[in-house]
C-alpha positions in Angstrom: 2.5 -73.8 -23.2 4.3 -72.9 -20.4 3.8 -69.4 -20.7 0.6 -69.7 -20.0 0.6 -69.0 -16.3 2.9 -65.6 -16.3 0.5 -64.5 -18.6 -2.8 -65.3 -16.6 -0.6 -63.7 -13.7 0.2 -60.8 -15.0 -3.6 -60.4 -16.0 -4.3 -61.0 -12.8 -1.8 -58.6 -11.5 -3.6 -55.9 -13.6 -7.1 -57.2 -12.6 -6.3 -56.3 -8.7 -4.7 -52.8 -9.6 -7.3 -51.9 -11.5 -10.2 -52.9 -8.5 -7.7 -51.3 -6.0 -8.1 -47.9 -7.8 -11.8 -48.0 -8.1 -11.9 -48.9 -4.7 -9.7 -46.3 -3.9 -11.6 -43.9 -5.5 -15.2 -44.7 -4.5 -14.7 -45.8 -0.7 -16.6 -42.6 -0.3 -14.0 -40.3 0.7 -14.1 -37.4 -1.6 -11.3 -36.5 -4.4 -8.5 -33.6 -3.2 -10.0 -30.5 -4.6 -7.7 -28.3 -6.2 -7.7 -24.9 -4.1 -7.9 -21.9 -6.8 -10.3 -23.1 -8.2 -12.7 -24.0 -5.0 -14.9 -21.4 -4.6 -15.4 -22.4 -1.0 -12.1 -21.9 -0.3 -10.2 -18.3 0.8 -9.1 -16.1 -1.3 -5.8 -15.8 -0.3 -5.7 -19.4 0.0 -6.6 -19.5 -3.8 -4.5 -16.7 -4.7 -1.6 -18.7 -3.2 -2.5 -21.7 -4.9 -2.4 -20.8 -8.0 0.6 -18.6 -7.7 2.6 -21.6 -6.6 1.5 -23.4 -9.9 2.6 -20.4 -12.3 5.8 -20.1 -14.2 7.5 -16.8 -14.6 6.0 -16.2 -18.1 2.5 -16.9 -17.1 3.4 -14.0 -13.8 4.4 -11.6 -16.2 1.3 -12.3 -18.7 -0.8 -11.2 -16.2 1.0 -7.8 -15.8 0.1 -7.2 -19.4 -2.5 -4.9 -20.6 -3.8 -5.1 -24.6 -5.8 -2.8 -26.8 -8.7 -4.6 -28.2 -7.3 -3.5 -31.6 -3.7 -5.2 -31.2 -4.8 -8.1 -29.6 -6.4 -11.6 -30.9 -7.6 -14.2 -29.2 -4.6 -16.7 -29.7 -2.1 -14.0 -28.7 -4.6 -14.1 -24.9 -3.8 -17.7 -24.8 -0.1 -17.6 -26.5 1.2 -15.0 -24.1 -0.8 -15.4 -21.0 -2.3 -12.0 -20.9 -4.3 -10.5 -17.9 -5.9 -8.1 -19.4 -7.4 -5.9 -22.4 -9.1 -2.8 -22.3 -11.5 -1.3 -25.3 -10.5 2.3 -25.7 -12.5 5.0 -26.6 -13.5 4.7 -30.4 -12.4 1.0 -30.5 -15.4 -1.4 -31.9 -15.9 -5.0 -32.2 -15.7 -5.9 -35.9 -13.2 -4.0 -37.9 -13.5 -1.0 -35.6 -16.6 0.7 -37.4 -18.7 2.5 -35.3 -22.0 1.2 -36.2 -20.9 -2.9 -34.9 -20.7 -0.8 -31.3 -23.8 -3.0 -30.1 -24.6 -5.1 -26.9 -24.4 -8.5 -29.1 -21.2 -8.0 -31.2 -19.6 -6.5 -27.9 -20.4 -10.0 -26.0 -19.1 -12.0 -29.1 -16.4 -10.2 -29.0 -15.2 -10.2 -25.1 -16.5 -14.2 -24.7 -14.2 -15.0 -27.4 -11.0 -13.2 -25.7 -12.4 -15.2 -22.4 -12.2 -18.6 -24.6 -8.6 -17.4 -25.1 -7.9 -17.2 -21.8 -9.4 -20.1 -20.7 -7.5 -22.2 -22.5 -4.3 -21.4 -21.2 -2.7 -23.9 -18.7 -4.1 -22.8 -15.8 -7.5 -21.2 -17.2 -6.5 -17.7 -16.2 -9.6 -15.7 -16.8 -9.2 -11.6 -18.5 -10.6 -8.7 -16.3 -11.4 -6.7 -19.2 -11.9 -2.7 -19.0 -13.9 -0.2 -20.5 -14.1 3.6 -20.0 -17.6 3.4 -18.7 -17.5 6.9 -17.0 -21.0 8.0 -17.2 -22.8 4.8 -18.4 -21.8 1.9 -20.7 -21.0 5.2 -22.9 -19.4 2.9 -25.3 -22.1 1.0 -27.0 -24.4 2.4 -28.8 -28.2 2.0 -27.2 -26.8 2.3 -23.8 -28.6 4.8 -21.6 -26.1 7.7 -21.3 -26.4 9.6 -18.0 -25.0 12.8 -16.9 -21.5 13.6 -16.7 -20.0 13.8 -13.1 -20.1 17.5 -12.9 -23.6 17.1 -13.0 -23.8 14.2 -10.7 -22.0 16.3 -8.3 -24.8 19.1 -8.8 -27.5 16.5 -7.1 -25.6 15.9 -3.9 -28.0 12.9 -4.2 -25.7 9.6 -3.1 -28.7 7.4 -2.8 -28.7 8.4 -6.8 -25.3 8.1 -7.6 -25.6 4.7 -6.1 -28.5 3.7 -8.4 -26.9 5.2 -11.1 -23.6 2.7 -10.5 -25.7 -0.4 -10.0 -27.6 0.2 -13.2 -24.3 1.0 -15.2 -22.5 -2.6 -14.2 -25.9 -4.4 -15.2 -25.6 -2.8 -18.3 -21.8 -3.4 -18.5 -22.1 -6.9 -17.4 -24.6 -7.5 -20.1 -21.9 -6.9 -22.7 -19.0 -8.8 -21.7 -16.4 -6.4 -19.8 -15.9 -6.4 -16.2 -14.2 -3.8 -14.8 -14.7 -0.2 -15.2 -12.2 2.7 -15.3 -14.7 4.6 -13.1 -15.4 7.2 -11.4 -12.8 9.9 -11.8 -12.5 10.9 -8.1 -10.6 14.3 -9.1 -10.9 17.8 -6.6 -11.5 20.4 -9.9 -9.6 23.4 -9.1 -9.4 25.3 -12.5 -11.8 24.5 -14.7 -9.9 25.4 -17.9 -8.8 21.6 -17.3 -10.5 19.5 -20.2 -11.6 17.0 -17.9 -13.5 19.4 -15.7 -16.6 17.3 -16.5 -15.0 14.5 -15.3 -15.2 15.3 -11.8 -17.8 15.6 -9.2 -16.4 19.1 -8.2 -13.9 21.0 -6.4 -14.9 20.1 -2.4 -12.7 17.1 -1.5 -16.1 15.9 0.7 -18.1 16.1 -2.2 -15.7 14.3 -4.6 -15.1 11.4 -1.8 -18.8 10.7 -0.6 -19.8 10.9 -4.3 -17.0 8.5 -5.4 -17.9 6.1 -3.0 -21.4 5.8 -3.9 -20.6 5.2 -7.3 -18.0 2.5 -6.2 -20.4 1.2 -4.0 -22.9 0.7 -7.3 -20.8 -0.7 -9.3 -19.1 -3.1 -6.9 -21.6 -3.8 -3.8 -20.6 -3.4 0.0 -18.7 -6.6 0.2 -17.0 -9.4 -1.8 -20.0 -11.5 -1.7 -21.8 -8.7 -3.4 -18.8 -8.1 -6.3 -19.2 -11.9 -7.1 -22.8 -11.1 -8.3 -22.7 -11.4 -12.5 -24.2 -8.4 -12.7 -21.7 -6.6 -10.7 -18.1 -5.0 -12.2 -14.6 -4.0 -10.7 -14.3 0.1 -9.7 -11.5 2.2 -10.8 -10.6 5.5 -8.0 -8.5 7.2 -10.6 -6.5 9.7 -11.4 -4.0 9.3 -8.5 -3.3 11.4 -6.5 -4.1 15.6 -7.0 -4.8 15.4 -11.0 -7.1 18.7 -10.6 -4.2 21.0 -9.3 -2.2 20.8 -12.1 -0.7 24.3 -13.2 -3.0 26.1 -15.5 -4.9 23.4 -15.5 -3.5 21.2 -18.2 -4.2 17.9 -18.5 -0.9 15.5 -17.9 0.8 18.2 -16.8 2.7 19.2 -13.8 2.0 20.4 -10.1 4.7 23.3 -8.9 2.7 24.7 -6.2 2.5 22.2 -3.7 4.8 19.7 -2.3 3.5 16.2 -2.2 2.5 15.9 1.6 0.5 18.6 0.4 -1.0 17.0 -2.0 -1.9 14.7 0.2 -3.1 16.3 2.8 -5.5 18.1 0.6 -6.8 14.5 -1.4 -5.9 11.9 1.6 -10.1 12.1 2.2 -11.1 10.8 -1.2 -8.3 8.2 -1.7 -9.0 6.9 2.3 -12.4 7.2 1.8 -12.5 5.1 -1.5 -10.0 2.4 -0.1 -12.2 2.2 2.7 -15.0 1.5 0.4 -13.0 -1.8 -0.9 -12.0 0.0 -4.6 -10.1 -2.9 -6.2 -7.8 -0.9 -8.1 -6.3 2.3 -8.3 -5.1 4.1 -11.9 -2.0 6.4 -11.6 -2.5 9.9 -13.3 -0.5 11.7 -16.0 0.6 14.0 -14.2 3.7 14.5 -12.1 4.3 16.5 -8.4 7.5 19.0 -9.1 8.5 16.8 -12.1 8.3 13.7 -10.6 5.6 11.4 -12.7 3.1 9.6 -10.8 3.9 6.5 -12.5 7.4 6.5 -11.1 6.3 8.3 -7.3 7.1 5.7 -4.8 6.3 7.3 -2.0 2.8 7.8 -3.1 2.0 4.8 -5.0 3.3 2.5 -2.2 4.3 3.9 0.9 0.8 5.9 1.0 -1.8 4.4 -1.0 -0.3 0.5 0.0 1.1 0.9 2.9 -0.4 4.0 5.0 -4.4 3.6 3.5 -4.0 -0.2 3.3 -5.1 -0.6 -0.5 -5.0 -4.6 -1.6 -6.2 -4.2 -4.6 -3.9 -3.5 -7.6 -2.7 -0.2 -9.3 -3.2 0.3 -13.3 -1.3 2.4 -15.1 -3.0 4.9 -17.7 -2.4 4.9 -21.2 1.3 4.3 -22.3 1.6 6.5 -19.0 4.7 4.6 -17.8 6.4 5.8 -21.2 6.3 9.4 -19.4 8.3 8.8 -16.7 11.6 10.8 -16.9 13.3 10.4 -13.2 12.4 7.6 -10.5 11.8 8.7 -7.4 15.2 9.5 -6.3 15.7 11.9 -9.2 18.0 10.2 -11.5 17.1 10.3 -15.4 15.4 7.5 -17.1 15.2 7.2 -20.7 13.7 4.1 -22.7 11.0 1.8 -22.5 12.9 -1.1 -20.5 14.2 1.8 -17.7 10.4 2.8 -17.5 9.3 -0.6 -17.1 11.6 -1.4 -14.1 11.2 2.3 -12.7 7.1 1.9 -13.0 7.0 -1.3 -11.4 8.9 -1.1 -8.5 7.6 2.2 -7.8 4.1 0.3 -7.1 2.3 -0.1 -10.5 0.8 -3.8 -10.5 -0.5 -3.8 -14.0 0.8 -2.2 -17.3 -1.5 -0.6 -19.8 0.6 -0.7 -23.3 -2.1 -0.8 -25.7 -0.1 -1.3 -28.8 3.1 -2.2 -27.9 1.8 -4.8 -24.9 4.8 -7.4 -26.8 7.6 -5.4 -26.3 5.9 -4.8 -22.9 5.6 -8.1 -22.1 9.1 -9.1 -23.4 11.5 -6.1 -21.7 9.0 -7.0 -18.2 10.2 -10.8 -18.5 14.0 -9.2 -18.7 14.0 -7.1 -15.7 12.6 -10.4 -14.0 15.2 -12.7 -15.2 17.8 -9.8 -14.7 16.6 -9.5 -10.8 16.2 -5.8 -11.8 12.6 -6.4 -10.9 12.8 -9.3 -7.6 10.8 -12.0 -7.7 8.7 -10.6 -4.8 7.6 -7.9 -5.8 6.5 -9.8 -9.0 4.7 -12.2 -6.7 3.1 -9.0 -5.0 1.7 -7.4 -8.4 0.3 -11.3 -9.8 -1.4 -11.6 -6.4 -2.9 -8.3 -5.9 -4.4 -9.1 -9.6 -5.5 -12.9 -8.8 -6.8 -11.4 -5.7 -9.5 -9.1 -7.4 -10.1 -12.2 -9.9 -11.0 -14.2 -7.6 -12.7 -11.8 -5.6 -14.8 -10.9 -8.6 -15.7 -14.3 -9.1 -14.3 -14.1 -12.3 -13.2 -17.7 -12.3 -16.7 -19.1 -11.6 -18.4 -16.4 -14.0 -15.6 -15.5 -16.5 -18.4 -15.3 -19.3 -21.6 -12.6 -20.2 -24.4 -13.1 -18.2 -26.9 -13.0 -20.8 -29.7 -12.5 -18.6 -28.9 -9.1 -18.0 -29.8 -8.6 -21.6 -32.6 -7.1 -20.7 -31.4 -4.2 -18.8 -29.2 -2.8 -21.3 -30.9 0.3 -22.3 -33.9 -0.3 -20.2 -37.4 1.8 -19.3 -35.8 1.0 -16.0 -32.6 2.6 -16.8 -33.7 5.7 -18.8 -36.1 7.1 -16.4 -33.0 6.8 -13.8 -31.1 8.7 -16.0 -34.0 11.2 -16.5 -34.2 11.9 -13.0 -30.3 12.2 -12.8 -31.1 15.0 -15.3 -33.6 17.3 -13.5 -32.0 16.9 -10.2 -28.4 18.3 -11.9 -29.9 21.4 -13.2 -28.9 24.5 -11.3 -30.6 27.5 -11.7 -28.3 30.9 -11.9 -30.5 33.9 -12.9 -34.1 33.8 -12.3 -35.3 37.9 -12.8 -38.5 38.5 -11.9 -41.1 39.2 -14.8 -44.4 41.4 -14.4 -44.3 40.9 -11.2 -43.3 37.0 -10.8 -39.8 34.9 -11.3 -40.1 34.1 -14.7 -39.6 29.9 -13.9 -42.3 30.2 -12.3 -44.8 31.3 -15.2 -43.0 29.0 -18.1 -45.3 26.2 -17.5 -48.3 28.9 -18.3 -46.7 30.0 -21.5 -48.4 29.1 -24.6 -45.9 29.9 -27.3 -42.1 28.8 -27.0 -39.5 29.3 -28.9 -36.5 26.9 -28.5 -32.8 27.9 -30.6 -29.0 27.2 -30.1 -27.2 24.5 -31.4 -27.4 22.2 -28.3 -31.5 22.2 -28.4 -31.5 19.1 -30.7 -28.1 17.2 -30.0 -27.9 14.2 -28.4 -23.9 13.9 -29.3 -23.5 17.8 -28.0 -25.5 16.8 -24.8 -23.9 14.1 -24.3 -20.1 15.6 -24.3 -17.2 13.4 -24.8 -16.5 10.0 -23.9 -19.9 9.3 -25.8 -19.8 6.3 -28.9 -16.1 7.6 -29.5 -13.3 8.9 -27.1 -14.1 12.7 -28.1 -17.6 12.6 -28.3 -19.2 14.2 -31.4 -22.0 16.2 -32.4 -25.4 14.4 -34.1 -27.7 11.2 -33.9 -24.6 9.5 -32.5 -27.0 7.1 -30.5 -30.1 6.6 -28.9 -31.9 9.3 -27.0 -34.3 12.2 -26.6 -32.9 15.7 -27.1 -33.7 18.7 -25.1 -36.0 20.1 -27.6 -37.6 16.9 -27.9 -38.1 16.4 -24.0 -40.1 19.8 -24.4 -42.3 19.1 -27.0 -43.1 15.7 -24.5 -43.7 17.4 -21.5 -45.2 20.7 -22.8 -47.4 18.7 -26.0 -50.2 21.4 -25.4 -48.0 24.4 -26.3 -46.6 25.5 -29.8 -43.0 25.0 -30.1 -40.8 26.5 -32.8 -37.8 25.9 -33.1 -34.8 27.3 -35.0 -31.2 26.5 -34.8 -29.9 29.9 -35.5 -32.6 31.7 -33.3 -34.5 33.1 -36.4 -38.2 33.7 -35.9 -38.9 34.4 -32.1 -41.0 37.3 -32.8 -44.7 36.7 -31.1 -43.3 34.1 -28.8 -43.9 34.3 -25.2 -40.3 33.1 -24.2 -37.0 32.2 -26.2 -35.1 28.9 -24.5 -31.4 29.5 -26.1 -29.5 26.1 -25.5 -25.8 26.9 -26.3 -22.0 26.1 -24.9 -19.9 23.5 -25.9 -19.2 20.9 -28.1 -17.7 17.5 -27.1 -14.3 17.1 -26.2 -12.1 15.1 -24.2 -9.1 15.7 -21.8 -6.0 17.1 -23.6 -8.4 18.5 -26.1 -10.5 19.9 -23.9 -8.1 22.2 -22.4 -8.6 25.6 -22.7 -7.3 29.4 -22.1 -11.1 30.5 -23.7 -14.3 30.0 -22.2 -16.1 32.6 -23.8 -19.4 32.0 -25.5 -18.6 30.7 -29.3 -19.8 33.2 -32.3 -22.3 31.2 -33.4 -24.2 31.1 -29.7 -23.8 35.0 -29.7 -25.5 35.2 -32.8 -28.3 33.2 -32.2 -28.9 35.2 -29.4 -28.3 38.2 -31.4 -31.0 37.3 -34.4 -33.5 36.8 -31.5 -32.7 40.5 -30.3 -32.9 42.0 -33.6 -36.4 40.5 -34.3 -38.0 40.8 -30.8 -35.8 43.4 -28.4 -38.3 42.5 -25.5 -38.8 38.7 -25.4 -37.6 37.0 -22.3 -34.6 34.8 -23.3 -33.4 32.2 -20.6 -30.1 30.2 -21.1 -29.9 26.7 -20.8 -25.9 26.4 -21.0 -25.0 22.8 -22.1 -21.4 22.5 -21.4 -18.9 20.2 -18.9 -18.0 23.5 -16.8 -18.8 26.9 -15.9 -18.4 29.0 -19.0 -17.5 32.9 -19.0 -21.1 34.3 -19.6 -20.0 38.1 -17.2 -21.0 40.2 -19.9 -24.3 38.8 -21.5 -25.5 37.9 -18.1 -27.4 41.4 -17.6 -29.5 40.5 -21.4 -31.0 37.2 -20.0 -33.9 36.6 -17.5 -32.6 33.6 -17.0 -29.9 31.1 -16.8 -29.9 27.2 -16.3 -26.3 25.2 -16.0 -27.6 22.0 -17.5 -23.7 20.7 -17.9 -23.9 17.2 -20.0 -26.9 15.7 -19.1 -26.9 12.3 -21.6 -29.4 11.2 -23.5 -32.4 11.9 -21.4 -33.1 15.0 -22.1 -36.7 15.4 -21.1 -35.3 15.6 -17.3 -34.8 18.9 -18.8 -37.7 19.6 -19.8 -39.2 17.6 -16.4 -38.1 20.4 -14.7 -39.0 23.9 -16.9 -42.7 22.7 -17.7 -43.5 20.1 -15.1 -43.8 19.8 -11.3 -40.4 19.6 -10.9 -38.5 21.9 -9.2 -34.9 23.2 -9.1 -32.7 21.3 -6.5 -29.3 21.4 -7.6 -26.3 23.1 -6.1 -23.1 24.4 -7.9 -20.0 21.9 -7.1 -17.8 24.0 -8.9 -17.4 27.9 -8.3 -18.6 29.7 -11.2 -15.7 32.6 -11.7 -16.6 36.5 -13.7 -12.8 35.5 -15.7 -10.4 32.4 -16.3 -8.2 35.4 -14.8 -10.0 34.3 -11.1 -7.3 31.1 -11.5 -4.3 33.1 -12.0 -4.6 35.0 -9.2 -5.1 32.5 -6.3 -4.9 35.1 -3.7 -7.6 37.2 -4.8 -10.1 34.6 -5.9 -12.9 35.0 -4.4 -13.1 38.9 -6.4 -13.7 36.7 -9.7 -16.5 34.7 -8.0 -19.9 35.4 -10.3 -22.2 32.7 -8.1 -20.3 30.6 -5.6 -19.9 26.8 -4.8 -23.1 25.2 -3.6 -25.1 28.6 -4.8 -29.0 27.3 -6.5 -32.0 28.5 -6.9 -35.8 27.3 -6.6 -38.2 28.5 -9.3 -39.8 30.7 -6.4 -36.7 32.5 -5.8 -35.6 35.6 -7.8 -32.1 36.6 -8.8 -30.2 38.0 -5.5 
């Protein structure tokens, strides 16, 4: 019994702690928010917040890029990663082309997010995709035309149309961040990823690249935040297009690397200026130095002298190329590489497969102090920083209202008009009297050949579905041939792949050039016309020596046509126009006219890059040459 009145104290004691918290914590002042993840709060004032509560492993996860098809969803949240990136050919479920659709592709990237998301701190992924001319990825997406043919516009109201419609489709999907656009000055166009690039005018490359960084990402942070808006890539860094003999990854011997500069400053300032929120280093090195390792350039001129915030990606497995650091002395295995990448400037490491080794040698160098603590601190922050600034922390999921856009009416006829306005007309000989472009739409019988009249995947080039491309019904679309038949459904069409049965035709439309291909693959010492396109000119000849033939080249870059020229009446550089290919069509047999202008010099021989000095003797029709359908062959 006498117990009793501790007890009834202690209950008491209790009572009055328990009121004193609710009183606390309803006497109307509000609850201490925590910063990072207050989206009223400033971004740096986040991106310091959260730094502060990260352990070294969880800094180093985020320096970690994964390949979709190494990667699960507990290894996101085991190992803190930052990042993963699909790459070309890599699909949802069991990597099988046809499961490359909208829905399994935002099952797929949501469930990496819950992996994230459950980590400690709820680190959302930015996750990348090669979207470089569309969500060229998935299949259904509209497909527009490659950069070459952007760059044949001069349209940046377009281009910027083109990028907004690309991140809604994107968005719709699941990823975030595209490795777009290629802002590369083409100088030889035996280079694979010719197509890649706007052209060879530095002015050209830079106010197209910021258009389409401007689409994809808005004009200002508030903008990027937007769900339907995704994080720009300016890549390759720095001078990729003046790579000797044009090889892809391959090395620069003619010019120092203020030259370099001096010759690319214009895109890289103009992009940075444009708020590009990261920045991948190219392949390729400057007198054997590999960008990856180049100091200098990576941080003393893109960080430093242009004032980029934004973080630096390496390309694939391209630290695992560096031989030398910056100061010339060898460097051999994948730890050295790691340490020599880094600290040259590279914020974020793509290792697709080997992302654990990655990840483990990374946390080494950190413990070791062979990579310091700050300039850990720099790469997480310049990551958190685009994060946040993406809003990814408010909005780490799909969107699923932008379902709709994905593959849109909208979207197509975009794409369609991307496609007429990229078509450059070469050769236009006048015909009894009149340019032959302009009497097509009063011709009655056409007849359409070449192996590029009726194939979306040949149209399309590479980066289309799979990383190479590939020729067939690889997705949705309307071939050339079938754009005609559209526009012009009054007029009898034949058509034959081999060029068999033009006789009594008032015109044969030959679409030939190349098949799809992608950089190292794509590089070339031959440019020539392929057998097969000869002879499907040639059966035409044989069975009517006096029909009109026009060209309609389909191909990433100018293609050596010196000798056959003189045979044609006429020749169209359609490049890779995508799956529209009525703009084609829009353009021969409607009221559209031809508006586009050659970004890339179109030379008589791939000999015109071998001899620098006398180039302009191997010029055939120059840069920014076009003609209307009212004006003959000069």
């Amino acid at each position: 019994m006498k117990k009793k009145p501790l007890i009834i104290s202690v209950f008491m004691i209790i009572i009055v702690t328990v009121v004193g918290i609710i009183i606390v914590k309803y006497d109307g002042q509000p609850e201490q928010k925590v910063v990072f993840l207050d989206p009223e709060a400033l971004i740096e004032d986040r991106v310091q917040d959260l730094l502060s509560k990260m352990t070294v492993e969880e800094k180093v996860g985020q320096l970690i890029q994964a390949e979709e098809k190494s990667v699960t969803k507990d290894d996101v949240k085991d190992y803190y990663l930052g990042s993963i990136l699909n790459g070309g050919g890599s699909f949802p479920e069991l990597n099988v082309e046809e499961s490359s659709t909208r829905e399994l592709w935002e099952e797929m990237v949501n469930s990496y997010q819950d992996g994230a998301l459950a980590t400690r701190l709820g680190i959302p992924l930015i996750y990348g995709v090669d979207a470089v001319h569309g969500h060229n990825n998935v299949k259904g997406a509209t497909i527009f035309p490659h950069s070459v043919g952007l760059g044949s516009t001069r349209n940046i109201d377009l281009i910027r149309e083109i990028g907004i419609a690309t991140a809604k489709e994107i968005k719709s999907s699941g990823p975030n961040w595209t490795f777009a656009p290629t802002v590369a000055s083409v100088q030889d166009i035996r280079w694979g990823r010719s197509y890649e690039g706007f052209g060879e005018n530095a002015t050209l490359v830079a106010d197209m690249g910021v258009a389409y960084i401007e689409g994809f990402q808005g004009t200002s942070i508030s903008d990027l935040k937007q769900t339907s808006k995704v994080v720009a890539t300016a890549k390759h860094f720095i001078g990729e297009g003046y790579t000797d003999g044009g090889k892809n990854q391959g090395d620069i011997t003619q010019y120092t690397e203020e030259e370099i500069i001096e010759m690319d400053k214009e895109i890289y300032e103009k992009a940075v200026k444009a708020g590009v929120r990261t920045v991948m280093a190219s392949f390729h090195s400057i007198q054997g130095l590999k960008m990856h390792a180049n100091e200098r350039l990576l941080t003393d001129f893109l960080k430093d002298e242009l004032g980029f915030d934004g973080f630096v990606i390496s390309d694939w497995y391209g630290i695992q190329q560096i031989t030398m650091d910056h100061n010339g002395n060898p460097v051999s295995g994948l730890k050295e590489q790691i340490k020599v990448s880094v600290n040259a400037g590279v914020d974020m490491l793509m290792q697709p497969e080997n992302w654990r080794e990655t990840l483990k040698l990374t946390l080494q160098l950190v413990n070791d102090n062979e990579i310091t603590m700050e300039r850990l601190d720099d790469a997480v922050s310049r990551i958190l920083r685009v994060k946040f600034e993406a809003g990814l922390f408010e909005n780490p999921k799909t969107d699923r209202s932008l379902a709709d856009s994905f593959g849109s009416e909208e979207h197509q006829s975009l794409a369609r008009q991307a496609v007429s306005e990229s078509l450059v007309l070469l050769k236009n000989d006048e015909i009894s009297g009149q340019p032959i472009f302009n009497q097509l739409p009063d011709m009655d019988k056409i007849f359409v050949a070449g192996k590029n009249a009726d194939d979306i995947g040949n149209q399309s080039g590479g980066w289309t579905i799979t990383w190479q491309g590939k020729s067939g019904d690889i997705t949705d679309g309307t071939s050339i041939l079938e754009g005609i038949k559209e526009v012009a459904p009054n007029k009898t069409v034949t058509y034959d792949v081999n060029g068999k049965g033009a006789a009594g035709h008032d015109v044969a439309l030959v679409v030939i050039g190349e098949e799809p291909y992608a950089e190292t693959d794509g590089d070339t010492n031959d440019l020539n016309l392929k057998q097969v396109d000869l002879e499907t000119i040639q059966n035409i000849r044989t069975e009517d020596p006096n029909i009109p033939i026009i060209v309609i080249l389909v191909a990433g870059r100018p293609m050596i046509v010196t000798e056959q020229l003189n045979d044609w009446s006429g020749l169209v550089a359609a490049w890779l126009p995508g799956t529209e290919g009525a703009g084609v069509a829009d353009v021969l047999f409607g009221d559209k006219d031809f508006t586009g202008k050659l970004p890339i010099s179109w030379p008589t021989h791939l000999d015109a890059y071998d001899n620098r000095d006398k180039f302009d003797e191997y010029i055939l029709f120059d840069y920014g040459f076009g003609l209307s359908k009212s004006e003959v062959t000069p």
